[in-house]
C-alpha positions in Angstrom: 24.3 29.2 -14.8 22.5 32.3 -16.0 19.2 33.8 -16.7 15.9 32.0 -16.6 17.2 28.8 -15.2 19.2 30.7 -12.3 16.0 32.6 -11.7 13.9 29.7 -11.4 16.0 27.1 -9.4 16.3 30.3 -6.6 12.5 31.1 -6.9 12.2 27.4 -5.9 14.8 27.7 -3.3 13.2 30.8 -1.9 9.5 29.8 -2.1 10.4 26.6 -0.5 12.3 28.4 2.5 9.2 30.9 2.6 7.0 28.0 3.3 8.7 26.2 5.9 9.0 29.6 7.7 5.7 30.5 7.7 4.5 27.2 8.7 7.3 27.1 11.8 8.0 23.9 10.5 9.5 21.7 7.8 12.5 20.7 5.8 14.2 23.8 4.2 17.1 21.6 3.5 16.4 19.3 0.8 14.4 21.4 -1.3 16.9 24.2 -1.6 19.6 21.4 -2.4 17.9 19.2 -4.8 16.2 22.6 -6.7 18.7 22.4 -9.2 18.3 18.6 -10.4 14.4 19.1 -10.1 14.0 21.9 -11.9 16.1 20.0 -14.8 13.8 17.3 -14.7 10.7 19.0 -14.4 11.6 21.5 -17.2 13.5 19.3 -19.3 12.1 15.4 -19.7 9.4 14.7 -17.3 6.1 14.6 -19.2 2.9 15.3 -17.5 -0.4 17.2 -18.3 -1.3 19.2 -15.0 -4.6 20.0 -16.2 -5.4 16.4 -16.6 -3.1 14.8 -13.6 -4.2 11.1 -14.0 -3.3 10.9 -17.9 -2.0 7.0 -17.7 0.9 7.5 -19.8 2.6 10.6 -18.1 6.0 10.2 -16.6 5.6 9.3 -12.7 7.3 11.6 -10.4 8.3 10.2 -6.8 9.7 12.4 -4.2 11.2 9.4 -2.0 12.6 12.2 0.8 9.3 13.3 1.4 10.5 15.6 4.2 11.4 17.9 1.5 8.0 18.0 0.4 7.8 21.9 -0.4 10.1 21.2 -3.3 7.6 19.1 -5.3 4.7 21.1 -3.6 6.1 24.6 -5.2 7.1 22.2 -8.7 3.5 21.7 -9.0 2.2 25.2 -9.1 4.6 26.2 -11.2 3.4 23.5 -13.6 0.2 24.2 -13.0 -1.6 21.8 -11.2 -4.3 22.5 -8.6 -2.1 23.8 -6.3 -2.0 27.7 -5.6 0.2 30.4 -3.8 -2.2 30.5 -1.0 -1.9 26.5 -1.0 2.2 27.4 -0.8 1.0 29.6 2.5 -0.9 27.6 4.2 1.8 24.7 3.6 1.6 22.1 6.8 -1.9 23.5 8.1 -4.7 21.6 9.5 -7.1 21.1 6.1 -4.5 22.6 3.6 -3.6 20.9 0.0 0.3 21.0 1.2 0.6 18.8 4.2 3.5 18.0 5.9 4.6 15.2 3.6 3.4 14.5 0.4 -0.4 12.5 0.6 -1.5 11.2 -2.9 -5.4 11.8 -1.7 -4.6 15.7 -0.6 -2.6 17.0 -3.6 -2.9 17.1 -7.1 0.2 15.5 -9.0 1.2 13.7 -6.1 1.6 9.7 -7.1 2.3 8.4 -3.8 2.3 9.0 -0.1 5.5 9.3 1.2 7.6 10.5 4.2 8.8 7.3 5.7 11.9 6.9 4.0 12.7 4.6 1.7 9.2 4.2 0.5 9.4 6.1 -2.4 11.8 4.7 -4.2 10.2 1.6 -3.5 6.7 2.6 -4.8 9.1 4.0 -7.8 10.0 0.0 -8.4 6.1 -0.9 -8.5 4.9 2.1 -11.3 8.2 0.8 -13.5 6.9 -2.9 -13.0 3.5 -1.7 -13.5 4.7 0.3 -17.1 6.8 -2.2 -18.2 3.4 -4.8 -17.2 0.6 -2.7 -19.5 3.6 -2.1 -22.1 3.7 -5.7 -22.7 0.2 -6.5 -22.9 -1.4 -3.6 -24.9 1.5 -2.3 -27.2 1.1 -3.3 -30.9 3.4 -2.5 -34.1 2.7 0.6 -34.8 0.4 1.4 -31.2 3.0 2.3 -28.5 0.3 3.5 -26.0 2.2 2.3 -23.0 5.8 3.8 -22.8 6.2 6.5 -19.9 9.4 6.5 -17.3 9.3 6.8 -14.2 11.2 9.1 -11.8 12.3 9.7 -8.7 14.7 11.7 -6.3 15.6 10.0 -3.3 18.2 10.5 -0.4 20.9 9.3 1.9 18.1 8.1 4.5 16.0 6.3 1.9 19.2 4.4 0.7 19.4 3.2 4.2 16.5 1.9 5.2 16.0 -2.2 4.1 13.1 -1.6 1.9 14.9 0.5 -0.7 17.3 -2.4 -0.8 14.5 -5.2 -1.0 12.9 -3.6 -3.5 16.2 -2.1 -5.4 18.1 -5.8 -5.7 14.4 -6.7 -7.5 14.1 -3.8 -10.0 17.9 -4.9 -10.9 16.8 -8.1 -11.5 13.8 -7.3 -13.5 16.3 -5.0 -15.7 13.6 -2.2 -15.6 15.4 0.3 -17.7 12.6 2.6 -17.5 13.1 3.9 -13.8 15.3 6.5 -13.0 16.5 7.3 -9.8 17.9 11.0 -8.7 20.2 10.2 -5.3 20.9 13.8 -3.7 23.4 12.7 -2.0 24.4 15.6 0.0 26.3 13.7 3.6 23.4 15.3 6.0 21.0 13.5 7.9 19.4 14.2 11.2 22.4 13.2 13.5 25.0 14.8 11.7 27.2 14.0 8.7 26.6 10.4 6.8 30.4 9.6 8.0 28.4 8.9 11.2 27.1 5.5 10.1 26.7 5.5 6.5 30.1 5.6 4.6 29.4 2.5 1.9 30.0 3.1 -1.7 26.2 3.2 -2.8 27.2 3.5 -6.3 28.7 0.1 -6.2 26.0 -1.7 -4.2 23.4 -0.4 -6.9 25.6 -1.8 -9.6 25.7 -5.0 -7.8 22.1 -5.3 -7.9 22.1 -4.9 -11.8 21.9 -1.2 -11.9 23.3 1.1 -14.1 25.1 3.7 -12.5 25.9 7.6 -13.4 27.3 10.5 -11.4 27.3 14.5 -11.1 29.6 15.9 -9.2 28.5 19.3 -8.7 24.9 19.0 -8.4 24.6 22.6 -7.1 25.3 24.5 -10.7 26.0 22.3 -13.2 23.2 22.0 -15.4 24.3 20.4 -18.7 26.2 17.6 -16.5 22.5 16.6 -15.0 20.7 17.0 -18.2 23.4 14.6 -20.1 23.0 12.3 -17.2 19.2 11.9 -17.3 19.8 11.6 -21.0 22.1 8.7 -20.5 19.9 7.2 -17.9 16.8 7.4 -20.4 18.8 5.8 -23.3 19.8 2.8 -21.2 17.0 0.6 -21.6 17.6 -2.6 -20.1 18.7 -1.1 -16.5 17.1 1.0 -14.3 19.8 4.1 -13.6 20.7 5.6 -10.2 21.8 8.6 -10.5 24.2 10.2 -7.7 24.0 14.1 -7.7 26.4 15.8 -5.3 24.5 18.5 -4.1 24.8 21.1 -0.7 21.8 21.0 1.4 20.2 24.3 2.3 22.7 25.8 -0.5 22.8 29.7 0.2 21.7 29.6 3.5 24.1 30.7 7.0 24.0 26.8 8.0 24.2 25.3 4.6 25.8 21.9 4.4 25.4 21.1 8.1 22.5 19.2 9.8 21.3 22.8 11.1 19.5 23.2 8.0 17.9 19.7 7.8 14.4 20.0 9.2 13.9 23.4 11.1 13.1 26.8 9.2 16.0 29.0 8.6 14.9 32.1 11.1 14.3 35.3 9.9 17.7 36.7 9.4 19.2 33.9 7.5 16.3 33.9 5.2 16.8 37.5 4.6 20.0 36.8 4.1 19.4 34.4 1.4 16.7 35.9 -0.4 19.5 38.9 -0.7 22.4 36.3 -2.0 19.8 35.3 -4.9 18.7 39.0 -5.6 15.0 39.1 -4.4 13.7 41.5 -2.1 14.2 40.3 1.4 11.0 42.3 2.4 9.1 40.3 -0.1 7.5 36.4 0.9 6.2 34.8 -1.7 7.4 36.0 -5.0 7.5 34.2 -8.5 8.2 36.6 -11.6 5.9 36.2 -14.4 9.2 34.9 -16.9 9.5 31.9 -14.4 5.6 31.3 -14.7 5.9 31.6 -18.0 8.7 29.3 -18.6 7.3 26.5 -16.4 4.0 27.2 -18.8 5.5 25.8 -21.7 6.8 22.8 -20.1 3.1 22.6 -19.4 1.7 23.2 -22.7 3.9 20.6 -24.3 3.2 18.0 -21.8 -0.9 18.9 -22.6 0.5 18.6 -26.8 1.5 15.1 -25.4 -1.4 13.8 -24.5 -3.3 15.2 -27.3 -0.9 13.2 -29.6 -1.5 10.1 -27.6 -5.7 10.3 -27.2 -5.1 10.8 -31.0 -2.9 7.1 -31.1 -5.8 5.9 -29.1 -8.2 6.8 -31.6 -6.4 4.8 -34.0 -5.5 1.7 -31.6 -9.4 1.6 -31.1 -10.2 1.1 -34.6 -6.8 -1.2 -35.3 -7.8 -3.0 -31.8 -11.1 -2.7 -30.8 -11.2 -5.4 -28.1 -7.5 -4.5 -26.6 -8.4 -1.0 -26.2 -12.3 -1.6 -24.8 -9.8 -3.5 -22.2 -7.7 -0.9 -21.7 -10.4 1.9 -21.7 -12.0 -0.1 -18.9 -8.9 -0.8 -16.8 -8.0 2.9 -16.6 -11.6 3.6 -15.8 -10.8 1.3 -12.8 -14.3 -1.2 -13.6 -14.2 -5.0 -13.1 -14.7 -7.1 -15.9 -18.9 -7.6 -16.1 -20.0 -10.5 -14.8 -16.6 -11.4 -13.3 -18.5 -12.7 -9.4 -20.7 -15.0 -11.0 -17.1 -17.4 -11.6 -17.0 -17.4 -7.6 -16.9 -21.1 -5.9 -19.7 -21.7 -4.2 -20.2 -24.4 -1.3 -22.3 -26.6 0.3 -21.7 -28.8 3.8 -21.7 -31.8 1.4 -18.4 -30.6 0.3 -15.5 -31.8 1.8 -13.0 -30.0 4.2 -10.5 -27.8 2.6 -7.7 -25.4 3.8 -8.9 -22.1 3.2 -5.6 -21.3 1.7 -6.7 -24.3 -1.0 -10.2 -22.4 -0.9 -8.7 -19.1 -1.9 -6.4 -20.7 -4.5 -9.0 -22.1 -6.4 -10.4 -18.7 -5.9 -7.4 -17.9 -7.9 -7.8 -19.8 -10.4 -11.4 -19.1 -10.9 -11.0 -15.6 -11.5 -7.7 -15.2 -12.8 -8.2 -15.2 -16.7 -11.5 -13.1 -15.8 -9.6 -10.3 -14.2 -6.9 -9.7 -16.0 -5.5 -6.6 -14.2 -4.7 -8.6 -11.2 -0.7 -9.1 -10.9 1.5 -10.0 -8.0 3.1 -13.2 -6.1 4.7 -14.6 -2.9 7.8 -13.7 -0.7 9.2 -17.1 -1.4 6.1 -18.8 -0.2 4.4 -20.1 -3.4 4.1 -23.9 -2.0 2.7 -22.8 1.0 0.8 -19.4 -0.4 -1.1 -21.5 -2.7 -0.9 -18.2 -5.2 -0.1 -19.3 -8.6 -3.2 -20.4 -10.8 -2.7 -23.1 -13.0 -1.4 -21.2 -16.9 0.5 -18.7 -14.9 3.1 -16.7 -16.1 6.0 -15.1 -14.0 6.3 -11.7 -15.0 10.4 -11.3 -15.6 12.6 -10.2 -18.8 12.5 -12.3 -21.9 16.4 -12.3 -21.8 16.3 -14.2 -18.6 14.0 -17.2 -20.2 12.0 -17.3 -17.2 8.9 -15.5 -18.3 8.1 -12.0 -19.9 6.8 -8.9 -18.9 3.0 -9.9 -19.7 3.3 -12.1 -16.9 1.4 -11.4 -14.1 3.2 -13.6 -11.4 6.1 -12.0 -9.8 8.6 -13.9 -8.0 9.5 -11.0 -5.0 12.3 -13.3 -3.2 12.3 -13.2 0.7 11.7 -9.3 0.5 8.0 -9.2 2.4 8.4 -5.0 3.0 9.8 -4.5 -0.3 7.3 -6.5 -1.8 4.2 -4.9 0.1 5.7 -1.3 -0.8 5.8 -2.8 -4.5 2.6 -3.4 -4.5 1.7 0.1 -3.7 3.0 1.3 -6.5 1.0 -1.1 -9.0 -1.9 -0.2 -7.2 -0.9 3.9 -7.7 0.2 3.3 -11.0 -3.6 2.5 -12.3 -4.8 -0.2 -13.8 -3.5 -2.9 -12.3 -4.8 -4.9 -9.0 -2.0 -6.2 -7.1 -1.8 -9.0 -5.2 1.1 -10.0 -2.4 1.4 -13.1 -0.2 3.6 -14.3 2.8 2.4 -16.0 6.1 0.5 -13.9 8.4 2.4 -13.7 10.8 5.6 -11.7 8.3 2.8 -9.3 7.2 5.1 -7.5 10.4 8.2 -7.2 8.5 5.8 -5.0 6.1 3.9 -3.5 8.3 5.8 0.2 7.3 4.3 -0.2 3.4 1.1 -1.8 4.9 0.2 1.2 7.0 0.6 3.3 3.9 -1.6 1.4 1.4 -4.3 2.0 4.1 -3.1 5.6 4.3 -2.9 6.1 0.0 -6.4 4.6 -0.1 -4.8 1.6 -2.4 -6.8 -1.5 -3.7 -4.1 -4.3 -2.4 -4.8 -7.6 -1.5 -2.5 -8.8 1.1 -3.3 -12.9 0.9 -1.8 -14.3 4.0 -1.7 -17.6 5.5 -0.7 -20.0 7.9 -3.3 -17.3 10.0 -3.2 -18.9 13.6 -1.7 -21.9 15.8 -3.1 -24.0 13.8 -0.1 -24.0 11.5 1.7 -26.1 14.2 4.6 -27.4 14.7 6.7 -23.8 13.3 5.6 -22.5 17.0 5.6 -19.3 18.0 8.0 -18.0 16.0 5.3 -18.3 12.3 2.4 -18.1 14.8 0.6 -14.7 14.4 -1.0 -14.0 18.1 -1.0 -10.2 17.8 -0.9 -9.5 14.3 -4.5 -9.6 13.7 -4.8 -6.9 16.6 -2.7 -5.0 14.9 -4.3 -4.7 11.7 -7.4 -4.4 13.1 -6.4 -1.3 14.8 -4.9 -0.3 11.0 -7.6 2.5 10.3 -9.1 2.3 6.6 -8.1 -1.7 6.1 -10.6 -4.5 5.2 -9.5 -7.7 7.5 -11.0 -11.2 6.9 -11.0 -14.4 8.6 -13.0 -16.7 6.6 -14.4 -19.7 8.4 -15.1 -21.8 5.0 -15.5 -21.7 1.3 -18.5 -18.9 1.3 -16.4 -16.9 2.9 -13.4 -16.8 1.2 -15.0 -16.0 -2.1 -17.2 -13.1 -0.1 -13.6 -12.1 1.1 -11.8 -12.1 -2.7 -15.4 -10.6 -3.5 -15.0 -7.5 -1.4 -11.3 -6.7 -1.7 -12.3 -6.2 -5.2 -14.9 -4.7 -4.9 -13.4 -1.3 -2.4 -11.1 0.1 -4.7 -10.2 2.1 -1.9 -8.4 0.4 0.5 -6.5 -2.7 1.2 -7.6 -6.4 2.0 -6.0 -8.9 4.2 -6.9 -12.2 3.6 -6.0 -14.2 6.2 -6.0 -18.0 5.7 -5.6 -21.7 7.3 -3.2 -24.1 7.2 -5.5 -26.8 8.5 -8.8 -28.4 7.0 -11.9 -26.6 7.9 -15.8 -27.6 7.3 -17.7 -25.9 4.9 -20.5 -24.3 7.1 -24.4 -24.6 7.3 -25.5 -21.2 7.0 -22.6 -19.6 5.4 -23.3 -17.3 2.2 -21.0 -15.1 0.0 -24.3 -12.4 0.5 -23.9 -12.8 4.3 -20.3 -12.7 4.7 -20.4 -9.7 2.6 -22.1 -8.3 5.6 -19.2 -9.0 7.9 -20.8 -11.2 10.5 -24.2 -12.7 10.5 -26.4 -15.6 12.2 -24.9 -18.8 11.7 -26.5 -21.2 13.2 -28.9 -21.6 16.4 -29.2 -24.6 18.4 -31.7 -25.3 21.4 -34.4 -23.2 20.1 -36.1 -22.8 17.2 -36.8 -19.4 16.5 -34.3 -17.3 18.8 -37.1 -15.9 21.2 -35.2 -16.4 23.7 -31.3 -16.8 24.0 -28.9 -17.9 26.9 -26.1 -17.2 24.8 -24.2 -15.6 21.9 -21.3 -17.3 20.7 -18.8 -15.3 17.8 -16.6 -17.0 16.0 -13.9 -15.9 13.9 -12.2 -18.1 10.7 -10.5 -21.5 11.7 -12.7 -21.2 15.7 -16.1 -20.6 13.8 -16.7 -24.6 13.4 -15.3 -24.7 17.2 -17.7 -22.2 18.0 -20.7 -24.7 16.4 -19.2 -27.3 18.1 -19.3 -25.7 20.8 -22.7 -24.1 21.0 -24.1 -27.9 19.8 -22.4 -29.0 23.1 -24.1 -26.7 25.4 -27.5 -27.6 23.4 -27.3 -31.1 24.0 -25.6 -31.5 27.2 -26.9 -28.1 28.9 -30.2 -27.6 27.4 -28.9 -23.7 26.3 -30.2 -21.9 23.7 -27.1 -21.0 21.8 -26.4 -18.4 18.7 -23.6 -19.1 16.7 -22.2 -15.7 14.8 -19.6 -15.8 11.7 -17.8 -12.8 12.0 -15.2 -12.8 9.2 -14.3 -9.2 8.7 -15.3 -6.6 11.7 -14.5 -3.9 9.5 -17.4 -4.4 7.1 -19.8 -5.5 10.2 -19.1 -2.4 11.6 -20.2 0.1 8.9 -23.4 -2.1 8.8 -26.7 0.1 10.4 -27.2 0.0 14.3 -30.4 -2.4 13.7 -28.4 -4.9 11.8 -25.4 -5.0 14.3 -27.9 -5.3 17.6 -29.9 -8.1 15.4 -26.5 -10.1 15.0 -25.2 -9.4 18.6 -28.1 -9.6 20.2 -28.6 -7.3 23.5 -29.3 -8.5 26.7 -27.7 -12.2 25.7 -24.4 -12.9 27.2 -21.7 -13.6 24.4 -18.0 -14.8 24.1 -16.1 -14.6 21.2 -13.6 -17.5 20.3 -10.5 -16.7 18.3 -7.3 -18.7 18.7 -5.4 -15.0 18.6 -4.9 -12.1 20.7 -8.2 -10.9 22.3 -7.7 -7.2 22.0 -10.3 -5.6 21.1 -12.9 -8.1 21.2 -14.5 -6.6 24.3 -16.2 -4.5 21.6 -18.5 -6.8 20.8 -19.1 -9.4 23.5 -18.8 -9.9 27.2 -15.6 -12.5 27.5 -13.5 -12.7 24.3 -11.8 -16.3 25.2 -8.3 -16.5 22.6 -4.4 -16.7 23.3 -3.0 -13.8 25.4 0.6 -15.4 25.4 2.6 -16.7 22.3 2.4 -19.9 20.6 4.1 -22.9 21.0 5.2 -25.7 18.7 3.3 -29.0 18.2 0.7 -30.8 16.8 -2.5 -28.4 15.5 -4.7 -30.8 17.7 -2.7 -30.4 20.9 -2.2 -27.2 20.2 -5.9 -26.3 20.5 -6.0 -28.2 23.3 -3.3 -26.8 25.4 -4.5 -23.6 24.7 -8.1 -24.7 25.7 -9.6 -23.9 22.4 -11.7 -26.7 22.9 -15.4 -27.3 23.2 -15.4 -28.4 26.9 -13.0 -26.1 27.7 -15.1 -22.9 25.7 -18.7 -24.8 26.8 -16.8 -24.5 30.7 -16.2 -20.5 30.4 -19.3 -19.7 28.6 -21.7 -21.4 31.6 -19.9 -19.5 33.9 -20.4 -16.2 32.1 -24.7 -17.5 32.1 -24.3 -18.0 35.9 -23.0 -14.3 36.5 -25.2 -12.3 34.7 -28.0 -14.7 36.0 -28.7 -12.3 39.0 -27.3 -8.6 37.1 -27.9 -7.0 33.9 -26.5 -7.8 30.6 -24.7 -5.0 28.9 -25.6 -4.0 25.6 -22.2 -3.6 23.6 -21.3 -2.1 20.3 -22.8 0.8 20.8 -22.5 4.0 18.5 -23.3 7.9 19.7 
């Protein structure tokens, strides 16, 4: 290996190295040993425009092994995306473009947050289904608008960790020939050599799943073997191809090969040392010669011919198919369908009691053929999720007679993280909506890909149900006590608990609606009442007046009662009690998504939760975090247990005497001593 290629896979080495030294911190490691296959990628077939980084149709680039972030960091300037040498220097600092794993809402050309391992690659699995989704619906003799690959380079830790396996064993099964997977395999990870705990033959598991396998032994020099591998890999259509690519980590440097070069900079000396063994000045930090600007440049250019070409088929698709492409226009624009709300149940307290998970799968159904962008399924829950609307098609290969890839439905298995880390990758992938299912309570076993499509600013709706102890007679095993907390403490998530009809469609309403963050919808086994009071307008709010009883215009209050989903109708039942029995003038509050009440002004808030009134909120979960908003939070502070919904509630004391009982002892103690005014902001 010679000339411009040598020189560029070293200035990548180098720069990388430079970085993580100036920074005092980061992954020299990886970059330096995976330079080579990158640079082969990036030079040879990935195409991209980097002066228009959200092109739909450019190849997808995923750096699973985020750690090694200053590779794909220094890949982009060199391209020539909006990342610049003094970006490169500031790499890790507070406010920079180059953080210390890749962030798809800091840098340009990055598709997806990553850094916890094994997310990438899974992401990776979501843009294939995603291409191989739009391929199927918008492609037309002639019109190939849709036919980009996607790409990633992953690493021994990602190929551990169970998502990359959930959501590998799917992509095999979907046969999605158009993702291709990079494994530096290079027997480091933090503890030492792979031998450690990680001696499987990964080739072989990946061809179990339905993968088609290639290798490259000497990932450190030989560039022809990784081009003619990619090449293979591309002209395999029916399998997505992992790729494993013997490489050194930290090649050049004193401690290359050996976990000393993992994630710590190299020191002075060594660097020096390095910069010497690949012929740049060891006084110099920073360097790229203008022939390896200038080569990345045309990689560049051609990627910018590209899209030229394909605005031009666009031009000619509109004319051929004007109503496909208005569609497709629109969904990369990322706009709803006009008029799409207006097919949103609404109910009245004639209508009969209904599961909220029936109430969102008529949702479902409602909306389904009106926005057409939304895609996704259940963990093996469809019964129970209540997810697939009535004309439905799974989305799998035609070979398999099961569906086709203009299905929308996917079937994801028992995988709940693979499947939430999926769903990220629809989501980054552009224009598409995802949608993914399980029961509350195994939102858990996703929480890792969860997190992150609050992190990545994502549109996914996580539809969960069996919500509470009201599922029953599972117990405490299915019964989500803390979960809720949990999500709640997620920052950037929308979380809903809707108490009847209204509210579920306010729910499905605003998960659309933010494109910028994720939705949990979370939904009852049991029957609930459809509400007096309740209003997709007012739930959009996040909590508002209910209901009073024992006074007719409010003046004055004895107390403030919150409910939350299934306990709202306990908490009217309740609040009737008191009325009747205790001659109390009650408020009853719907509060089916805190995180929308709480970006509601300070007036609205205080004229919901009314100062000076004593209040209780009733949830039959965890009651972290409700002192917040009211005085005694009454909920479950222990698990579940199994039985009847009815005794359930009862045993638990989520009851009406039991709630009426706590709440006239709150009255009597602030009788004599002032009330506190809560949810305050400074």
């Amino acid at each position: 290996m010679t000339g411009i290629n040598q020189l560029s896979i070293n200035t990548i080495r180098v720069l990388a190295a430079d970085m993580v030294q100036a920074a005092n911190s980061g992954h020299p490691g990886a970059p330096m040993g995976c330079a080579p296959m990158a640079h082969v990628l990036f030079t040879r077939f990935l195409t991209a425009n980097p002066k228009n980084s959200k092109w739909l149709n450019r190849d997808r680039f995923v750096l699973s092994n985020g750690h090694g972030c200053a590779l794909q960091y220094v890949l982009l300037h060199l391209m020539g995306y909006k990342v610049t040498m003094d970006d490169l220097k500031n790499f890790r600092q507070l406010g920079s473009k180059t953080p210390g794993h890749p962030e798809n809402t800091h840098t340009d050309g990055i598709e997806v947050t990553t850094g916890p391992l094994g997310q990438g690659i899974s992401n990776a699995v979501g843009m294939a289904i995603a291409e191989r989704h739009l391929a199927a619906t918008f492609n037309k003799p002639g019109f190939t608008v849709i036919d980009n690959t996607v790409y990633a380079i992953a690493g021994d830790g990602c190929l551990q960790e169970g998502v990359a396996s959930e959501a590998s064993s799917l992509a095999g099964h979907l046969q999605l020939g158009n993702l291709i997977v990079l494994y530096d395999s290079n027997g480091i990870q933090i503890d030492g050599s792979t031998k450690l705990g990680f001696t499987e033959n990964v080739l072989e598991r990946y061809a179990a799943y339905g993968w088609h396998t290639l290798e490259v032994a000497d990932g450190d020099n030989d560039l022809d073997g990784l081009a003619r591998a990619i090449e293979a890999a591309k002209a395999e259509t029916d399998r997505p191809t992992l790729i494993k690519v013997e490489t050194t980590i930290g090649f050049g440097a004193a401690k290359a090969g050996t976990e000393g070069v993992h994630g710590a900079p190299l020191g002075a000396e060594s660097l020096a040392a390095v910069k010497a063994l690949f012929d740049f000045d060891p006084a110099q930090k920073f360097s790229v010669a203008d022939a390896v600007y200038d080569f990345y440049a045309q990689r560049a250019a051609e990627g910018a011919r590209r899209e030229d070409e394909w605005n031009a088929l666009l031009a000619e698709y509109a004319q051929a198919h004007p109503e496909l492409h208005a569609e497709l226009v629109r969904r990369i624009e990322g706009r709803l369908p006009d008029g799409w709300e207006k097919a949103l149940p609404r109910y009245t307290p004639a209508d009969k009691p209904v599961a909220t998970r029936k109430l969102s799968e008529g949702v479902l159904n409602a909306i389904a053929g009106l926005v057409p962008e939304l895609i996704g399924g259940s963990a093996d829950l469809t019964g129970s999720n209540l997810t697939r609307w009535k004309g439905a098609v799974d989305f799998q290969p035609e070979a398999t007679g099961l569906g086709s890839y203009a299905g929308r439905y996917v079937r994801y298995g028992v995988r709940e993280h693979g499947m939430a880390a999926i769903s990220n990758g629809i989501a980054a992938y552009g224009a598409n909506i995802p949608f993914a299912s399980t029961f509350l309570n195994f939102i858990s076993y996703a929480a890792g890909a969860t997190r992150l499509s609050a992190l990545s600013h994502l549109r996914v709706l996580y539809i969960m149900t069996h919500d509470s102890i009201g599922l029953g007679e599972d117990g405490p095993t299915h019964q989500p006590i803390e979960t809720m907390a949990m999500l709640r403490a997620t920052p950037n998530y929308l979380n809903f608990r809707p108490a009847d009809g209204n509210e579920v469609s306010a729910a499905y309403l605003a998960a659309l609606q933010h494109s910028d963050r994720p939705s949990v919808l979370s939904l009852t086994r049991q029957n609930l009442p459809q509400l007096e009071g309740s209003s997709i307008e007012s739930a959009m709010l996040g909590g508002y007046n209910l209901q009073m009883f024992g006074s007719d215009d409010g003046a004055k209050l004895d107390l403030l009662i919150v409910g939350t989903g299934s306990e709202t109708s306990l908490a009217v039942d309740t609040a009737k009690l008191l009325a009747a029995e205790n001659g109390l003038a009650v408020k009853v509050v719907s509060m089916p998504c805190l995180e929308l009440f709480n970006a509601q002004s300070d007036e609205y808030r205080h004229s919901v939760l009314t100062p000076g009134v004593p209040s209780i909120s009733v949830e039959a979960l965890s009651t972290f975090g409700w002192h917040k908003y009211v005085h005694r939070p009454i909920g479950i502070d222990s698990f579940g247990a199994s039985g009847p919904v009815d005794k359930l509630y009862k045993h638990f004391g989520l009851v009406p005497e039991v709630i009426a009982g706590k709440a006239i002892k709150l009255i009597d103690y602030y009788k004599n001593r002032p009330v506190p005014t809560l949810d305050l902001e400074f």
